[in-house]
C-alpha positions in Angstrom: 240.2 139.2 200.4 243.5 141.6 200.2 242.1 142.7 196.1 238.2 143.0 194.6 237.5 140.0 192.2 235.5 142.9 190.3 236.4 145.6 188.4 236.1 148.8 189.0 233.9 150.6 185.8 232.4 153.1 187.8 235.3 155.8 187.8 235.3 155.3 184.1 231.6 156.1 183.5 229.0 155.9 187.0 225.7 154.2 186.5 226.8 150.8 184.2 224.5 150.5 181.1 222.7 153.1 182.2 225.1 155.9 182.6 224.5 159.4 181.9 227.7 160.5 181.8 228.4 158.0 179.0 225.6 159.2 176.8 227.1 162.4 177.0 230.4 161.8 176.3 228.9 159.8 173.0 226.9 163.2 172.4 230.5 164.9 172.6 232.2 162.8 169.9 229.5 163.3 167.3 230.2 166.8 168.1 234.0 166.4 167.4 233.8 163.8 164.5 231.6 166.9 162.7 233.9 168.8 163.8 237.1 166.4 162.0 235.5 166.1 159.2 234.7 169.9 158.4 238.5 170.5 159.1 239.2 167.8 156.7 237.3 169.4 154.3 239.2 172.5 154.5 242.6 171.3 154.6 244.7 172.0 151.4 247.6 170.3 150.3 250.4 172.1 149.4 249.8 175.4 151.2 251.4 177.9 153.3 249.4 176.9 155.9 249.4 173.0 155.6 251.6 172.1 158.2 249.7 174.7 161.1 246.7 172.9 159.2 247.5 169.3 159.7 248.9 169.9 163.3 245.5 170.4 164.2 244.0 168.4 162.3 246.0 165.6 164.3 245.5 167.1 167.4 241.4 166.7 167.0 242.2 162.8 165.7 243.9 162.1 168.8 240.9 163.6 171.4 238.5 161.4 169.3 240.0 158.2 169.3 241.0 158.5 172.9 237.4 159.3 173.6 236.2 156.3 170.8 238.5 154.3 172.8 237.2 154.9 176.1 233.7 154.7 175.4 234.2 151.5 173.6 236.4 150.2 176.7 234.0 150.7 178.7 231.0 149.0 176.1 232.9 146.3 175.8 233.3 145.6 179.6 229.5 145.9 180.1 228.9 143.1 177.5 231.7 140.8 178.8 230.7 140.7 182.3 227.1 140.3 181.9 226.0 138.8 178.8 222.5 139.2 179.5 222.4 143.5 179.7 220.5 144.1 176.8 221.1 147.9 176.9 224.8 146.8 176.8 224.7 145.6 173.4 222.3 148.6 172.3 225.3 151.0 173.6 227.4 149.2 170.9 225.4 149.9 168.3 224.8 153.3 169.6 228.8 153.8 169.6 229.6 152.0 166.1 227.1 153.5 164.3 229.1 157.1 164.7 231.8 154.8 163.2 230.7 155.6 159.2 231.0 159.5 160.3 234.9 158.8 160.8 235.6 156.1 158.1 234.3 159.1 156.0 236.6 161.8 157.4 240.0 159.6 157.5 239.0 158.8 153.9 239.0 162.5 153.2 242.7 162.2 155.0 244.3 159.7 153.5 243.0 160.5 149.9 244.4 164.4 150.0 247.7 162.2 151.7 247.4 159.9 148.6 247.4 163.2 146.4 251.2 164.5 147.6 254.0 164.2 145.3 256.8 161.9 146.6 258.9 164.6 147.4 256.3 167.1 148.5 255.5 164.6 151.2 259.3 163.8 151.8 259.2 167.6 152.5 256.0 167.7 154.4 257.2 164.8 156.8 259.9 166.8 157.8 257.7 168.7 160.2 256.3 165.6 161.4 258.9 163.2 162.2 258.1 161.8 165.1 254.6 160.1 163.8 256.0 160.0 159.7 256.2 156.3 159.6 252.2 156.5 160.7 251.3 159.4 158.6 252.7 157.7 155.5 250.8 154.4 156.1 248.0 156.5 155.8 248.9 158.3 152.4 249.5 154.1 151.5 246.1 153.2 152.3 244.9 156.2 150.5 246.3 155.6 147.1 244.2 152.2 147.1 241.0 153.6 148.6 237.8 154.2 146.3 236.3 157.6 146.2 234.6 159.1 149.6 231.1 158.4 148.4 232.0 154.2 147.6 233.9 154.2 150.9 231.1 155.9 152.8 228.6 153.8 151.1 230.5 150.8 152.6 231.5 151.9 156.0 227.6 152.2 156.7 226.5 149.3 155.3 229.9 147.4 157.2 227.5 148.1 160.5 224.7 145.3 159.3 227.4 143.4 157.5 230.6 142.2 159.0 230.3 144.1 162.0 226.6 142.8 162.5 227.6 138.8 162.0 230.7 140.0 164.6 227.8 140.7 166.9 225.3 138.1 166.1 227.9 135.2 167.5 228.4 136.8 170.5 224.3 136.4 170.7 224.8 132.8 170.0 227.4 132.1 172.6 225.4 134.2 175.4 222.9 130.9 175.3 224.7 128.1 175.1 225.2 126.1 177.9 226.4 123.1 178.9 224.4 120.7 181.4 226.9 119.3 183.7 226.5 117.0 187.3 222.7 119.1 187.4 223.9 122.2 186.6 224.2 125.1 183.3 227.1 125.8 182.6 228.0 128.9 180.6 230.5 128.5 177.6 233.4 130.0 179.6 232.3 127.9 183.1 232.4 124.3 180.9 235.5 125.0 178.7 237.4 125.9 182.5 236.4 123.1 184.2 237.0 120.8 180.8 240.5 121.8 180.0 241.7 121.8 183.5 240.0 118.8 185.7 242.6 116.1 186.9 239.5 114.1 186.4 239.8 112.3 183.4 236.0 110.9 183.1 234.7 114.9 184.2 237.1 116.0 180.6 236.0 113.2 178.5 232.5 113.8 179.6 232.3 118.0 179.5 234.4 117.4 175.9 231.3 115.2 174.1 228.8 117.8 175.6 230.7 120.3 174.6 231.1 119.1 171.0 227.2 118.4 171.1 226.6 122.1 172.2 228.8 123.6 169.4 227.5 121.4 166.5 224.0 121.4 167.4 224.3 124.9 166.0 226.6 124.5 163.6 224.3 125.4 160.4 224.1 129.0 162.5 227.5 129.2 162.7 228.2 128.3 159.4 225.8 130.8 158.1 227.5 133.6 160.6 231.2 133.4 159.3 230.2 132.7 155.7 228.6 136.2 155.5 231.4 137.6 157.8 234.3 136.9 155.9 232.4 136.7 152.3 231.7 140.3 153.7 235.1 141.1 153.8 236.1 139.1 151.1 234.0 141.5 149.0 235.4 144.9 150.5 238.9 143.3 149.0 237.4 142.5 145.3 236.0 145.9 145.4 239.3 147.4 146.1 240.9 145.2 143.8 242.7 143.1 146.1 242.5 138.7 145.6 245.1 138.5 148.4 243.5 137.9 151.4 246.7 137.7 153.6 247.2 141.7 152.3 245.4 143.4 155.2 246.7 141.0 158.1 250.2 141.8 156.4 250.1 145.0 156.6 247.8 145.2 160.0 250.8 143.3 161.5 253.3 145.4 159.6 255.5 142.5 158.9 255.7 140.7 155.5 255.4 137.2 153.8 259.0 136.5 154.2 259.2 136.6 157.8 255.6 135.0 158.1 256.5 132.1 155.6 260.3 131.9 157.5 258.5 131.7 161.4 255.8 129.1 160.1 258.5 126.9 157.6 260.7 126.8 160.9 257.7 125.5 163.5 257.0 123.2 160.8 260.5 121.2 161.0 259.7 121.3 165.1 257.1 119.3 165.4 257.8 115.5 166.4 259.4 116.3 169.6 255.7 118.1 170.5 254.1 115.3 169.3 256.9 113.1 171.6 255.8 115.5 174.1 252.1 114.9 174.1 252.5 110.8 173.7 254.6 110.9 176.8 251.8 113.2 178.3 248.9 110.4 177.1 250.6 107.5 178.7 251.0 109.2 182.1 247.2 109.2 181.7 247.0 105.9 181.0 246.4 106.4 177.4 248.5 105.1 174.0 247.7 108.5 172.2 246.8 112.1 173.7 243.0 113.1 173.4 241.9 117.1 172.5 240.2 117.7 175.7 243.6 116.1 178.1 246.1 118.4 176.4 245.6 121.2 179.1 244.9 118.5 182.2 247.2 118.9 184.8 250.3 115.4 185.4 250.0 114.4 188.7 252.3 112.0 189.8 253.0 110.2 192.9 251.6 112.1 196.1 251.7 115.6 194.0 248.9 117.7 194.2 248.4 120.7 192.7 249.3 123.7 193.9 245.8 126.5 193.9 246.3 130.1 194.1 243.9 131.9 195.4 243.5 135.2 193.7 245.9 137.9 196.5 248.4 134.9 196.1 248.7 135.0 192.8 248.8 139.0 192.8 251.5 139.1 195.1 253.3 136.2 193.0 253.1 138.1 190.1 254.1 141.2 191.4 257.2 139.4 193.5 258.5 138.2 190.3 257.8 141.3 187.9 259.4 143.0 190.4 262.8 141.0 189.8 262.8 141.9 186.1 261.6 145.5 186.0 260.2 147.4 189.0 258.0 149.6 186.6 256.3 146.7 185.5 256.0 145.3 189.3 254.6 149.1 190.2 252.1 148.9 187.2 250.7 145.3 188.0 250.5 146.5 192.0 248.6 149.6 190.6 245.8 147.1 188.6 245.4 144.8 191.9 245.3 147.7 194.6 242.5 150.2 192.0 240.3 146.9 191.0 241.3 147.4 187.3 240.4 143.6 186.9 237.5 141.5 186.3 238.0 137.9 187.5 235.1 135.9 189.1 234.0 133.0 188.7 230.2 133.8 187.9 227.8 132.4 185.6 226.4 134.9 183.2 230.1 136.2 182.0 231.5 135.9 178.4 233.9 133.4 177.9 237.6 133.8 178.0 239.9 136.7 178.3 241.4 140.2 177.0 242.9 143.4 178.3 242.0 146.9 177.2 243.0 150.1 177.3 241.5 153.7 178.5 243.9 156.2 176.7 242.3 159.3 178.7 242.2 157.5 182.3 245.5 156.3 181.2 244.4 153.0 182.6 243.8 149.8 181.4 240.9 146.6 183.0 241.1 142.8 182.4 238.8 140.6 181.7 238.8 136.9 182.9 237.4 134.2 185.3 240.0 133.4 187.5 240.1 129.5 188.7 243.2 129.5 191.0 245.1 127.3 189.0 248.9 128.1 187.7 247.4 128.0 184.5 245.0 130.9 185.3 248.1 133.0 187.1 249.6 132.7 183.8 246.5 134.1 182.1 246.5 137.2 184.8 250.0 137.8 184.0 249.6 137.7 180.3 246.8 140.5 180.4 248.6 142.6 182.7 251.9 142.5 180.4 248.9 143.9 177.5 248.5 146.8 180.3 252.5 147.4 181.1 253.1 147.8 177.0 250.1 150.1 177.0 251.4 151.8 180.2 254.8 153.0 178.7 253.3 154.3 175.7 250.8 156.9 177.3 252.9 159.8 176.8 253.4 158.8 173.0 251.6 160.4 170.1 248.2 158.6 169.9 249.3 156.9 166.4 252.3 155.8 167.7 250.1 154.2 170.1 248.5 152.0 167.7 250.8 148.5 167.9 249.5 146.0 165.9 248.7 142.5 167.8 251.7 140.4 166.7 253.5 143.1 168.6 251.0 143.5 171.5 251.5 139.7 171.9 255.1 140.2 173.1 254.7 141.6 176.2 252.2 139.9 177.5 253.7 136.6 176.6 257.0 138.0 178.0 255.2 138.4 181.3 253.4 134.9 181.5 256.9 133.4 180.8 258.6 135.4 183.9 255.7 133.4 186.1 256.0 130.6 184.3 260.0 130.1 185.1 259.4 131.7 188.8 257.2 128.5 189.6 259.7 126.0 188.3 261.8 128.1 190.2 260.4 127.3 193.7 259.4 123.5 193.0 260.5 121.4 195.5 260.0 117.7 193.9 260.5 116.0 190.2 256.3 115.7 190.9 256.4 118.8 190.6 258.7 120.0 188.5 257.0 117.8 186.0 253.7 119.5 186.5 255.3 123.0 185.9 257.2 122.2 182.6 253.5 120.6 181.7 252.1 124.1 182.0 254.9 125.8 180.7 255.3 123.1 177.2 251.3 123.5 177.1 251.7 127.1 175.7 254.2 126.0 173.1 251.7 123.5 171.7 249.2 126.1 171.6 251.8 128.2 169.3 252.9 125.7 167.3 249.9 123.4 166.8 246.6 125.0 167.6 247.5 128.3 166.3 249.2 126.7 163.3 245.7 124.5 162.9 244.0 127.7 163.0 246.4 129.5 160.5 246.1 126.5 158.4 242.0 126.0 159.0 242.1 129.9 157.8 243.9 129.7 154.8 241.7 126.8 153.6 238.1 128.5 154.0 239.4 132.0 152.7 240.2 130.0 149.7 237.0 128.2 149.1 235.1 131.0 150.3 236.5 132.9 147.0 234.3 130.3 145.3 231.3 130.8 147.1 229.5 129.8 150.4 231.1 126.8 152.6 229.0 124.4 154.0 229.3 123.7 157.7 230.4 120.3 157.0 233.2 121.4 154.9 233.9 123.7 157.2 234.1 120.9 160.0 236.4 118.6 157.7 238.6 121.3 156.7 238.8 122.0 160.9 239.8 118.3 161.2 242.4 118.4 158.3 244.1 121.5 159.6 244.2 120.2 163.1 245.8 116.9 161.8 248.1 118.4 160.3 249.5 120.9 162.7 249.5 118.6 165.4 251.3 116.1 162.8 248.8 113.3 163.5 250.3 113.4 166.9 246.4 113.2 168.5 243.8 110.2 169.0 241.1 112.4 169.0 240.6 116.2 167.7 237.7 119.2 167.9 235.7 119.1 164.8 233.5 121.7 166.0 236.5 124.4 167.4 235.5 126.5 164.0 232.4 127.1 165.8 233.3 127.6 169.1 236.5 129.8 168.9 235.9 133.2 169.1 238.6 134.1 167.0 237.3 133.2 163.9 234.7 135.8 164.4 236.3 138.8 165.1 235.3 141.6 162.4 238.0 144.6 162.9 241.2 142.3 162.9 241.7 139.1 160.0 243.4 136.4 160.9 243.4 136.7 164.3 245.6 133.5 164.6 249.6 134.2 164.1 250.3 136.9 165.6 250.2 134.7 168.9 253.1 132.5 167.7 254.9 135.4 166.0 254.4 137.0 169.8 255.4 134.2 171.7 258.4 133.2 169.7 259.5 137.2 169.8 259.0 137.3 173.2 261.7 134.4 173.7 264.4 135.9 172.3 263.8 139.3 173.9 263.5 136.8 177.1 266.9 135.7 176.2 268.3 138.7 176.4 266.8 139.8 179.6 268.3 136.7 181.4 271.4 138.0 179.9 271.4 141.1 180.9 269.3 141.0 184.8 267.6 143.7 185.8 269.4 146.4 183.5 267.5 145.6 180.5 264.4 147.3 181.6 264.6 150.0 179.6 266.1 148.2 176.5 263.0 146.5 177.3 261.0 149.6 177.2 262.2 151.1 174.5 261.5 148.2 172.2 258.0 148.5 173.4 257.7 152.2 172.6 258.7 151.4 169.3 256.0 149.1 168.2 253.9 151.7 166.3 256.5 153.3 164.6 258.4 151.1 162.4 257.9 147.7 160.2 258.4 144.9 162.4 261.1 143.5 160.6 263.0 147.0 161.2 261.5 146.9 165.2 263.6 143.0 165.0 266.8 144.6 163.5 267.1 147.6 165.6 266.8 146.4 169.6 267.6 142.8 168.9 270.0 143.2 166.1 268.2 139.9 164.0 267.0 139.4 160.7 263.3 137.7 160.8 263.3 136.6 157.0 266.3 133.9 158.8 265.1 130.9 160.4 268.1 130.8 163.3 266.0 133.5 165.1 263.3 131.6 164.9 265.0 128.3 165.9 267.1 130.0 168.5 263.1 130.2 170.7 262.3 127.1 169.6 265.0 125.4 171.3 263.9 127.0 174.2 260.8 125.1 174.2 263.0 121.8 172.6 265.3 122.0 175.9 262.2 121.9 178.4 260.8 119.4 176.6 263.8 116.7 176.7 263.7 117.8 180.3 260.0 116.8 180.9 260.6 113.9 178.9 263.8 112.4 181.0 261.7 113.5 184.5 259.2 111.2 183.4 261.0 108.8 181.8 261.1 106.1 185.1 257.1 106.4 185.3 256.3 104.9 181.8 258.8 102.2 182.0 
């Protein structure tokens, strides 16, 4: 072995769970959160002295949430890579429950924001250009904000509520486990070897266990996203909001136009998918594609797979970065060489994957369990495009740091789709060509169909939730009917359960954690585009647009580095037929093998 399959968390804190160096740096921030909020306090609007004042005041913010962020990095990585350290998940609640302390102090912020004249803050910004977009979401936010006390009241109570039931699932997923050929396997173990075996009878078989697993808890499930989002459902009613796509709207900084344009658009896109996946089905044998054969590899004549172990795919990806953008080869070669990742294949780790960041270190680690597939190389380059956006923006103001996800989604999905091409680049038969534009036109269905189920499946309980509490087999039809319809009926088979088993739907700090995958996927083809346009000279177009992310709508991000207009479907159908064009190639590759 050239790289460690484990990361690399002692030179972030020494001693794991049990670090004393962590409990004093957690000691440090209650000191500085104090600290914030007594300056908060003091600081008066509309003063000779606001602007010294505020300055810092923002200097403070930033040393806290680049501490917050690096003690929760580091929480977070304890907990994913060993489910079972029980002073791991007490270190969470030991972190979060300073969070209250904060919420109380940025209320204090954004209220004496909220209480500027339009031109005194005009005035104010002024001195504070370079983080005035950020500033000013903040004086938003605090014109619809309760008073301190109400907000206080439920920022503490948020850590039993929506934050607990956040918590509690992970709990659940820790024990389930799939028996399989006389072995437990973890969630993250089955749904690997499910979704990727050429064996047809080892998917079909891992899919009805795991389907049993899932629903055989479903009433817990049920009872764990009814409270979380009815949670947050009530947080809007009390600040008088009935929208619930408000906050992931304005999390994503994009609006309903360009949401409704991107989604309208996929929707007039689907039957060559569904083409697609028939095709796929009969080169399985089958009339119609099944749930669990959507990811299975097409093996065709005397084609077998190609496995990377984990220093070939390192060296892959950073060949291939390298072609695009040295920095971005140099950054990936800096992850492999200082063990910045997490990728074993171990019982005992939390399923799938993630990448986060550790603003003081100015590193980032990723979390995943590698397989050796192509698939899986496309995973590791995904995560480290999440560290190369993160990487250009260290010496940025900590709020222009703050990209919301639909953004954080391009990069890495412009990294996976640099592998993707530099495989079907080197393929030296049809057999195998076919098998790469399989993995590549996989992703695309995941965009446009299981996201779009999600979205959909999202919509639909938000709505009845409104009402009152959802039943878990409501909540199991209304998985079914959004599935059917976002895969346009295009499956024999579907996953009632996935409500239950998809992490996603159980995330507490970001709603709707479901489009901002397609919006980053299809955003990241069109800045694709323009890179093979342009060769290596578009790195720091590239860059740029990255630095940006944080600092301006995205609709305004669009218009400035790519010159387009979101609310207009030809940017949306200019990626999409991408994806059409390596589809019709798939489909006239494999055309003499169904015949």
């Amino acid at each position: 072995m050239k790289y460690a399959l484990n990361w690399d968390l002692d030179s972030i804190f020494a001693g794991g769970s049990n670090s004393p160096a962590l409990q004093a740096e957690l000691q440090h921030l209650q000191t500085q959160i104090h600290q914030y909020h007594q300056a908060v306090v003091a600081f008066t609007p509309n003063t000779n002295t606001e602007e010294a004042d505020l300055k810092a005041l923002l200097a403070l913010a930033e040393e806290i949430e680049k501490n917050f962020a690096e003690c929760g990095a580091f929480i977070e990585a304890l907990n994913s890579a060993d489910i079972h350290d029980q002073k791991a998940k007490l270190l969470t609640g030991q972190l979060y429950g300073q969070m209250p302390a904060w919420q109380l102090a940025q209320t204090g912020l954004k209220k004496k924001f909220a209480s500027y004249t339009a031109t005194a803050w005009h005035a104010l910004m002024q001195h504070f250009a370079p983080v005035a977009f950020r500033l000013s979401e903040m004086r938003r936010d605090g014109q619809e904000l309760l008073d301190e006390n109400a907000e206080n009241i439920i920022n503490t109570l948020n850590l039993d509520g929506q934050s607990a039931w956040s918590q509690h699932y992970d709990t659940i997923v820790a024990g389930i486990q799939i028996p399989f050929q006389g072995q437990q396997l973890s969630a993250g173990q089955a749904f690997n070897m499910m979704m990727a075996s050429p064996d047809a009878k080892v998917r079909q078989e891992l899919f009805a266990k795991w389907e049993q697993a899932w629903s055989a808890q479903a009433a817990v499930f049920a009872d764990t996203l009814n409270h979380l989002d009815g949670f947050r459902l009530n947080n809007y009613r009390l600040h008088g909001v009935d929208d619930f796509m408000k906050e992931p709207l304005e999390y994503n900084r994009i609006d309903q136009e360009t949401l409704t344009a991107m989604w309208d658009t996929v929707a007039r896109n689907k039957q060559p998918l569904v083409d697609f996946l028939t095709r796929k089905a009969q080169l399985f044998g089958k009339e119609k594609m099944e749930w669990q054969d959507q990811d299975a590899p097409v093996l065709l004549g005397n084609f077998k797979e190609r496995r990377y172990t984990f220093d070939e795919a390192a060296d892959f990806i950073v060949a291939n970065f390298n072609k695009f953008s040295p920095k971005m080869a140099a950054l990936a070669q800096r992850a492999f060489d200082n063990a910045w990742i997490e990728a074993e294949d171990r019982p005992g780790k939390r399923p799938g994957g993630y990448c986060t960041s550790l603003p003081k270190l100015q590193e980032s680690r990723i979390f995943m369990t590698y397989g050796e597939s192509v698939n899986e190389v496309a995973t590791l380059a995904h995560e480290l495009g999440h560290a190369f956006h993160s990487d250009v923006m260290w010496d940025l103001p900590s709020l222009n740091q703050d990209y919301a996800m639909n953004v954080a989604e391009t990069a890495s999905t412009f990294a996976e789709l640099i592998v993707a091409d530099a495989t079907l680049r080197e393929a030296q038969t049809d057999e195998e060509r076919i098998n790469l534009l399989d993995v590549k036109i996989q992703n695309a269905v995941a965009m446009f169909m299981n996201i779009h189920a999600r979205f959909i499946f999202e919509q639909n309980f938000y709505a009845a939730r409104q009402k009152g509490l959802v039943a878990a087999d409501d909540i199991t039809r209304m998985m079914v009917a959004a599935q059917q319809e976002a895969y346009a009926n295009g499956l024999a088979t579907y996953h009632p359960h996935f409500w239950a088993a998809k992490l996603h739907f159980f995330i507490d700090d970001v709603p709707f954690y479901n489009f901002p995958y397609t919006f980053g996927y299809l955003f990241s083809l069109g800045i694709y585009a323009r890179a093979q346009q342009h060769g290596p000279g578009f790195e720091d177009q590239y860059i740029a647009l990255l630095q940006d992310t944080a600092s301006m709508t995205t609709e305004d991000l669009a218009q400035k580095h790519l010159g387009v207009d979101l609310h207009q479907a030809d940017f949306w159908q200019a990626g999409i037929d991408m994806v059409l064009h390596d589809i019709q190639t798939f489909m006239q590759l494999t055309e003499k093998y169904v015949q």
